[in-house]
Every structure is written in structure tokens, then in C-alpha cells.
C-alpha positions as CSV (number, residue, x, y, z in Angstrom):
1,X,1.2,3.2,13.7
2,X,3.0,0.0,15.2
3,X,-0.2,-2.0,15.3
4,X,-1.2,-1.1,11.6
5,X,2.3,-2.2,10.5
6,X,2.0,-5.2,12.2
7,X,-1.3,-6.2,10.5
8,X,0.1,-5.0,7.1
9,X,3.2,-7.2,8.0
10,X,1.6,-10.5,9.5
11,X,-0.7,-10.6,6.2
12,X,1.4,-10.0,3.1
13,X,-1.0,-9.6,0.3
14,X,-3.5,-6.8,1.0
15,X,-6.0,-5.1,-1.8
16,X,-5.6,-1.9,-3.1
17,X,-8.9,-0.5,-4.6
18,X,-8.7,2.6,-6.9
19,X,-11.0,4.4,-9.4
20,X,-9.8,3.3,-13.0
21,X,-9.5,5.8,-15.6
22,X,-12.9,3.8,-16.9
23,X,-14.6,5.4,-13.9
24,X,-14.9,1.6,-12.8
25,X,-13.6,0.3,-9.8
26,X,-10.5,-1.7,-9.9
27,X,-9.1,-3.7,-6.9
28,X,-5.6,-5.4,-7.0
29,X,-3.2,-7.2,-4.7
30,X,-0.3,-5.6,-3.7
31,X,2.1,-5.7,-1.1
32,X,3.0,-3.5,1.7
33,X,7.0,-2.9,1.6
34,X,7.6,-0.6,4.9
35,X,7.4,2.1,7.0
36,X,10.2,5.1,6.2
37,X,10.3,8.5,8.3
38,X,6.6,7.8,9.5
39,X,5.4,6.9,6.1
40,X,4.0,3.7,4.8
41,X,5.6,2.8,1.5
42,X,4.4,0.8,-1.6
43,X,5.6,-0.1,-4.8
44,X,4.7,-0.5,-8.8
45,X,5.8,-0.1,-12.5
46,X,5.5,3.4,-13.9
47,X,3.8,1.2,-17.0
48,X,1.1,-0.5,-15.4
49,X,-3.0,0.7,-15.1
50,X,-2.7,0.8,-11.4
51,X,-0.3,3.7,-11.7
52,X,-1.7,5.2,-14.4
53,X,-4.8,5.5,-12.3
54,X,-3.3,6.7,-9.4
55,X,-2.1,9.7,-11.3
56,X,-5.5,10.4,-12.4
57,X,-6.9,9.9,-9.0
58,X,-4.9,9.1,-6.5
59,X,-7.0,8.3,-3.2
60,X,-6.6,5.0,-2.8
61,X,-7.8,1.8,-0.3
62,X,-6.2,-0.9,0.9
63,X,-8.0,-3.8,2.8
64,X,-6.9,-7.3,3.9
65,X,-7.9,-9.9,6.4
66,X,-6.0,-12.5,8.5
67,X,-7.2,-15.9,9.8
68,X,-8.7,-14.6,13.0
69,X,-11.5,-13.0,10.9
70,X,-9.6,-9.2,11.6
71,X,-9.2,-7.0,9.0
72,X,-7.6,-3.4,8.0
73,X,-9.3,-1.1,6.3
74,X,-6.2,1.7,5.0
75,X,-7.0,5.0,3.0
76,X,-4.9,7.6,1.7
77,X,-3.6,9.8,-0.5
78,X,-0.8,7.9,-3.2
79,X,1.9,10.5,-3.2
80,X,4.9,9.3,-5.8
81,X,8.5,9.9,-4.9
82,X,11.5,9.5,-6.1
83,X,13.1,8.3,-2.5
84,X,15.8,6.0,-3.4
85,X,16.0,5.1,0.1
86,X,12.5,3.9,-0.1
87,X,13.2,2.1,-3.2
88,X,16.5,0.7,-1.8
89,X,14.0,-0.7,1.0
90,X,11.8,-1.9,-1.3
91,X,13.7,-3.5,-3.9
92,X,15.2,-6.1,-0.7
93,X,11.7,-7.6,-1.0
94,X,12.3,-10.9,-3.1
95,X,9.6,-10.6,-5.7
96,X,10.2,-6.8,-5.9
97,X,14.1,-7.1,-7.1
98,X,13.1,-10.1,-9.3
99,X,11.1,-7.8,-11.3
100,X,12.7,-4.7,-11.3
101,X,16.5,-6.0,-10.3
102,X,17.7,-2.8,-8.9
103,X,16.8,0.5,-7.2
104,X,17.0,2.8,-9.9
105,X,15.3,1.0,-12.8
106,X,13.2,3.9,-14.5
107,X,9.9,1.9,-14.6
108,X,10.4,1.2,-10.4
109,X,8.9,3.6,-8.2
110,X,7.5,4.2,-4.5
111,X,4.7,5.8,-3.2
112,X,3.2,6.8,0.4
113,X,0.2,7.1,1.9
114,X,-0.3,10.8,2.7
115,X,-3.2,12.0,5.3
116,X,-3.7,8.0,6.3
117,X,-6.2,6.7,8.0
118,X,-7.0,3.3,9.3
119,X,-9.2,0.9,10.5
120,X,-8.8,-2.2,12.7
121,X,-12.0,-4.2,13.4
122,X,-13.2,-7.8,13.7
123,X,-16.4,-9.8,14.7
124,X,-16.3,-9.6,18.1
125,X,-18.7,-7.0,18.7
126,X,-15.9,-4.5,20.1
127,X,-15.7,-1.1,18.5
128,X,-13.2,-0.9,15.8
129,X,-9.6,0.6,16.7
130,X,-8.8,4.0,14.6
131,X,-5.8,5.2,13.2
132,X,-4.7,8.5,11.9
133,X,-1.0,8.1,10.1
């Protein structure tokens, strides 16, 4: 799990990809906020389409590369919670509490990634590294 934090960590602004209610995909940047008890957290607004279709579908994907030509491939189930020690870690994120202000705004929530899996690779010709979370 280290080395998938890391990646997320080193290269702020991955891509989440859901199904939209439309049946269309969607893909959006968003930010990884933190690891919590063994789970990765992330962050959104009860009011936007992202969450709206996570609730109708939640299996997600996030993806993002870095400089060297790596990437992470991340998949999961997006399982909402009402943690407040999640959303007190999240809300220390700059752009996070500029938005939302505090932890218990009713719009702010948290989610995890439940059954993760990911995927480390490059162009180097070496096999990819695999994760289960």
C-alpha cells in the first residue's frame, strides 16, 4: 500500500472515471486526501454529478501519470461515510477547507475505496507491479 500512496502523493491530481447516470462515461480530476485505518480516502460535495453517480454506480477508476512516464491505474468500490476523522483529515488540504471551510459542512463528505486494486506500470518493458488494498 506504501508504494500506491506514494504515487497517489508525488502526483496530486489523478482522474477519476465513473459511469454517469447518462450511461456515458465521465472522467474528472480529483485529488487523493489520505490513507485512514488501511483505507484510501477521497473527497466531494453531496451536490455535485460525480456523487450523484457514484450512488447510482459506485465502482469507480482512478488513473494518473508522473513525469517518468509511470502511471497508476486504481479501482474500487466508493463506499460513503460519515468518518469525521476522515473529514477532519481531509478538510487540512488547502483547496478542500477553502470550499467547504469546516469538517462538518452537510454538503462535505468522504469516501473509500473498498475491495482496491491497483496497478503500477511504465514503459520499460517490466511487468507491471499489482496491488490488492
Amino acid at each position: 500500500m506504501n508504494e500506491v500512496i506514494k504515487f497517489l502523493q508525488e502526483n496530486p491530481v489523478q482522474y477519476l472515471a465513473t459511469v454517469g447516470r447518462d450511461k456515458k462515461a465521465k472522467c474528472r480530476p480529483f485529488m487523493f486526501m489520505g490513507e485512514l485505518n488501511g483505507r484510501l480516502y477521497f473527497c466531494t460535495n453531496t451536490n455535485k454529478d460525480v456523487y450523484k453517480d457514484m450512488q447510482q454506480n459506485p465502482y469507480i477508476e482512478i488513473t494518473v501519470s508522473n513525469p517518468q512516464y509511470a502511471w497508476i491505474r486504481l479501482n474500487g468500490k466508493a463506499v460513503f461515510d460519515n468518518n469525521m476523522e476522515a473529514k477532519e483529515m481531509c478538510i487540512k488540504n488547502p483547496i478542500v477547507e477553502s470550499q467547504y471551510h469546516t469538517a462538518d459542512n452537510p454538503i462535505f463528505t468522504v469516501f473509500y475505496l473498498e475491495g482496491a486494486k491497483a496497478v503500477i506500470a511504465d514503459f520499460s518493458g517490466n511487468p507491471p507491479k499489482e496491488y490488492s488494498l
